[in-house]
C-alpha positions as CSV (number, residue, x, y, z in Angstrom):
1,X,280.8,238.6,19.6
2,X,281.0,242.1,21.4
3,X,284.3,240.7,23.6
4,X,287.2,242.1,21.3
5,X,290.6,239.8,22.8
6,X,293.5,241.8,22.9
7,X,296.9,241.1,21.5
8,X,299.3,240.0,24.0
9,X,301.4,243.4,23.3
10,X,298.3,245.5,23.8
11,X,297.7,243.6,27.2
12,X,301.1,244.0,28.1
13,X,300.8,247.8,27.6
14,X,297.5,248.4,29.2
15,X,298.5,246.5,32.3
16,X,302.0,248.7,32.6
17,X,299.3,251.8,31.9
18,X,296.6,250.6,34.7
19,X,299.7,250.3,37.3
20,X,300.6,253.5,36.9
21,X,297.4,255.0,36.5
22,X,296.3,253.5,39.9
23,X,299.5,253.3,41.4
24,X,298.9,249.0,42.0
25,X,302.1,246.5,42.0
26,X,300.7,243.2,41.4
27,X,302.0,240.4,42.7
28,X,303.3,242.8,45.6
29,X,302.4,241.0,49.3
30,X,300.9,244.6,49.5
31,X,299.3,245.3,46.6
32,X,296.6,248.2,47.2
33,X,295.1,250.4,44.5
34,X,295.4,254.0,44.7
35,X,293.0,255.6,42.0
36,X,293.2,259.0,40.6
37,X,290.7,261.4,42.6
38,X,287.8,260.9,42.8
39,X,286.7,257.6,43.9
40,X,284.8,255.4,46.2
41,X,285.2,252.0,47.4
42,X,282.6,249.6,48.4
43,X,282.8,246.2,50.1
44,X,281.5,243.5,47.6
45,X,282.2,240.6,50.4
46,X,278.1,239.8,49.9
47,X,278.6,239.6,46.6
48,X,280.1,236.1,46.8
49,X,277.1,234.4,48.3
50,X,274.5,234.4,45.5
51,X,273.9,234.9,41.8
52,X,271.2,237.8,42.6
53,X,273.9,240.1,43.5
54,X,276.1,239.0,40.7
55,X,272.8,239.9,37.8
56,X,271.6,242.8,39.5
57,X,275.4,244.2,39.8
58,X,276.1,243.0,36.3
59,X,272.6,245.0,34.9
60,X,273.2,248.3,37.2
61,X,276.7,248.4,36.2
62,X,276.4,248.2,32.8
63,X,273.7,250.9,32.9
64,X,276.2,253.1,33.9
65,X,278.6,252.4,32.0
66,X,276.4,253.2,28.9
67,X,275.1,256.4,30.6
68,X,279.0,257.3,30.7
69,X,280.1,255.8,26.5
70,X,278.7,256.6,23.3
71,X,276.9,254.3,21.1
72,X,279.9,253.2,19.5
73,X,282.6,253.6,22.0
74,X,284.5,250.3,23.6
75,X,285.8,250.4,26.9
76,X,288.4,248.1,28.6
77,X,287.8,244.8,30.4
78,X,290.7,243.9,31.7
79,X,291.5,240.2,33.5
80,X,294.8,239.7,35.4
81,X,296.6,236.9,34.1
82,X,293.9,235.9,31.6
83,X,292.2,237.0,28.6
84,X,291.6,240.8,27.9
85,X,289.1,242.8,25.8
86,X,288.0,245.7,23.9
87,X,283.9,245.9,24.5
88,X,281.2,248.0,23.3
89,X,278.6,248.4,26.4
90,X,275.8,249.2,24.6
91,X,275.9,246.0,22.1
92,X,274.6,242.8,23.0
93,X,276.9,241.4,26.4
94,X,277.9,237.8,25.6
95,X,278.3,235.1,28.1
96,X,280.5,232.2,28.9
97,X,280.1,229.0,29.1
98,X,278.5,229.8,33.2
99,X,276.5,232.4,31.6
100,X,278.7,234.8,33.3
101,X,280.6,237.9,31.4
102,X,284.2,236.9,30.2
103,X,285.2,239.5,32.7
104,X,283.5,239.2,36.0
105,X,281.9,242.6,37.5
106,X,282.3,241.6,40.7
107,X,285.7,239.6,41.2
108,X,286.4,236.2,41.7
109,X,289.5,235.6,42.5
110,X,291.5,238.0,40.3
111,X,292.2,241.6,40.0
112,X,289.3,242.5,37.2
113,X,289.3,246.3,36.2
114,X,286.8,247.8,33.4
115,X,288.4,251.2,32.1
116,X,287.4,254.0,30.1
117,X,290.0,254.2,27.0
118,X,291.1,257.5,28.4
119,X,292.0,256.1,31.7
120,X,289.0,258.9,33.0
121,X,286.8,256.6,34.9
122,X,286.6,253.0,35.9
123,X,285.8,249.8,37.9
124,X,288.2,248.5,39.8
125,X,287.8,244.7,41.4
126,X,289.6,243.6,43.8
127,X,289.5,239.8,45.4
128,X,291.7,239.8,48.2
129,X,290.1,242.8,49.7
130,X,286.9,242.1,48.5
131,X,286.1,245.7,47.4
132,X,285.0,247.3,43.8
133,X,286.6,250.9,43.7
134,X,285.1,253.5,41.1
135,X,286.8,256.4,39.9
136,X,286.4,259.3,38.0
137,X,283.4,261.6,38.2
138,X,281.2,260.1,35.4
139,X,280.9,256.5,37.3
140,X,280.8,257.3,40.2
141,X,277.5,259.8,39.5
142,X,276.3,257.3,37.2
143,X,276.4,254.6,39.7
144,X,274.7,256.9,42.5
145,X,271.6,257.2,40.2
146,X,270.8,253.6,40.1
147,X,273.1,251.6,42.5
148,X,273.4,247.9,42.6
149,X,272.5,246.1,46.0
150,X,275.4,245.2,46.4
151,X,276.9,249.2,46.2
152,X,274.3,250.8,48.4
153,X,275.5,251.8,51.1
């Protein structure tokens, strides 16, 4: 399976890394994320009315994320208050039992963020406002040259 879980320490210390990284205080009535520069923020609202967003967002996305790892580099998927993961985005992406990824692209109720391990670029999802913010230079090109729907603008 290419979904790596991490410990419950490791979690604990990526999750105190990602706040401060993007400046975000869960639980907070006004949590916000504030990513390093630069970045881009896109209203996913569509996203949660059918399953051809969800695949083509899911394929595009992970395009760029392997136009942005090497072969054998792992990236975080990180789920608040559930499971989280080390993954390698060029193997073989697994599905769940709603042949969905552990970690939804596009999120679905929780805060789901996929990070480089360097903290240099990422995906940031969030539910209550609906949005997916990229940061960091390498995404956010990668996901101009072959934008999901649901990203165009």
């Amino acid at each position: 399976m290419n979904w790596h879980d991490l410990s419950e320490e490791e979690t604990e210390y990526l999750w105190r890394r990602v706040n401060r990284a993007v400046k975000w205080k869960p639980g907070s009535i006004f949590a916000s994320i504030k990513p390093p520069k630069p970045f881009q923020v896109f209203d996913v609202s569509q996203g949660f009315n059918g399953i051809g967003f969800l695949e083509d967002a899911e394929m595009q996305i992970l395009k760029a994320f392997q136009s942005c790892t090497l072969e054998q580099e792992f990236m975080y998927a990180l789920d608040w208050q559930h499971e989280c993961y080390l993954f390698n985005p060029h193997a073989p992406i697994d599905k769940n039992e709603f042949g969905e990824w552990p970690v939804p692209v596009i999120p679905n109720g929780d805060y789901c963020f996929f990070i480089q391990q360097d903290f240099q670029w990422g995906l940031l999802g969030d539910p209550r406002q609906q949005t997916i913010t990229i940061f960091g230079s390498p995404l956010i090109k990668a996901i101009e040259r072959n934008a999901p729907f649901l990203l165009q603008k």
